[in-house]
GUMAR-76102 format. One record per residue (C-alpha): residue in three letters; x, y, z. Coordinates in steps of 0.1 Angstrom, whole numbers, plus 5000, padded with zeros to 4 digits. Last residue first. Example, Ala and Ser with C-alpha at 12.3 -4.5 7.8 and 13.67 -1.06 7.14 Angstrom:
SER513749895071ALA512349555078
! end
This chain:
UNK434764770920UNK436864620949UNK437764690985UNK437664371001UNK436664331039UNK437464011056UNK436363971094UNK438663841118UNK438963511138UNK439963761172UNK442963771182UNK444163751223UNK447163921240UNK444864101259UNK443264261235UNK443764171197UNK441064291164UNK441264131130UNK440964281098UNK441264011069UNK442264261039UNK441864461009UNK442764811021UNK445164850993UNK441864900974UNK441365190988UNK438265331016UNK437265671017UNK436565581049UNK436665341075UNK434865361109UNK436865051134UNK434665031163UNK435464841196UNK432764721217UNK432664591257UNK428964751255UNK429464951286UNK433165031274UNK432065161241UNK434965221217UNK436465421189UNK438865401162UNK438665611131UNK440265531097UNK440565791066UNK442866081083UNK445665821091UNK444965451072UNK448265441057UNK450365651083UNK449365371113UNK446965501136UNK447265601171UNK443965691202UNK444365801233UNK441465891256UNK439265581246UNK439565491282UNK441365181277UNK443265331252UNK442765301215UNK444965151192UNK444965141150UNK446464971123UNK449164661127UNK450164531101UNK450364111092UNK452364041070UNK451763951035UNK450563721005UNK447063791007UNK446464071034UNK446664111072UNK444964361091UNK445364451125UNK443164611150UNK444364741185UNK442364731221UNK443464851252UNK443064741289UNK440564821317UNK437064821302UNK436764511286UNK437864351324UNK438163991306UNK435763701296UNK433763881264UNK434664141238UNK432764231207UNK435064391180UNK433064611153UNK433564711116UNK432165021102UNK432665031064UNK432665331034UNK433365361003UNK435765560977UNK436865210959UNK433864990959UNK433064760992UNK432364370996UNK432364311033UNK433164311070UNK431064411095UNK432164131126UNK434764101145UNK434463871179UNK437063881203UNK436463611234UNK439063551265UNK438063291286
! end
């Protein structure tokens, strides 16, 4: 079945940087696009960054533009999330979807 494992989440100060990843199992990785959402304490969840499956195409939401780059690795069925200059309003559980499927998210907290 379907399988979207995040993972790189952490404790970060205002200014810093993380790299979080999205492991992919049970589907044709390589063939469909992947997004990351985040959702924070006491709010919806918002939708972040696309790729394409090629990589080719890539869209962010006007909060993370310019700081957040998403990339992927079809032969390693991995999607990157780079995050920079990193803000407190960042403070959330980032989860990645394919497929129509979520991952269980990995909790970064921006914090000094």
């Amino acid at each position: 079945q379907v399988q979207l494992v995040e993972s790189g989440g952490g404790l970060v100060q205002p200014g810093g940087s993380l790299r979080l990843s999205c492991a992919a199992s049970g589907f044709a990785f390589s063939n469909y696009a992947i997004h990351w959402y985040r959702q924070a304490p006491g709010k919806e969840r918002e939708w972040v960054a696309t790729i394409s499956s090629t990589g080719s195409t890539r869209n962010y939401a006007d909060s993370v533009k310019g700081r957040f780059t998403i990339s992927r690795v079809n032969a390693q069925n991995t999607v990157y999330l780079q995050m920079n200059s990193l803000k407190s309003e960042d403070t959330a559980v980032y989860h990645c979807n394919g497929l129509g499927s979520w991952g269980q998210g990995t909790q970064v907290t921006v914090s000094s």
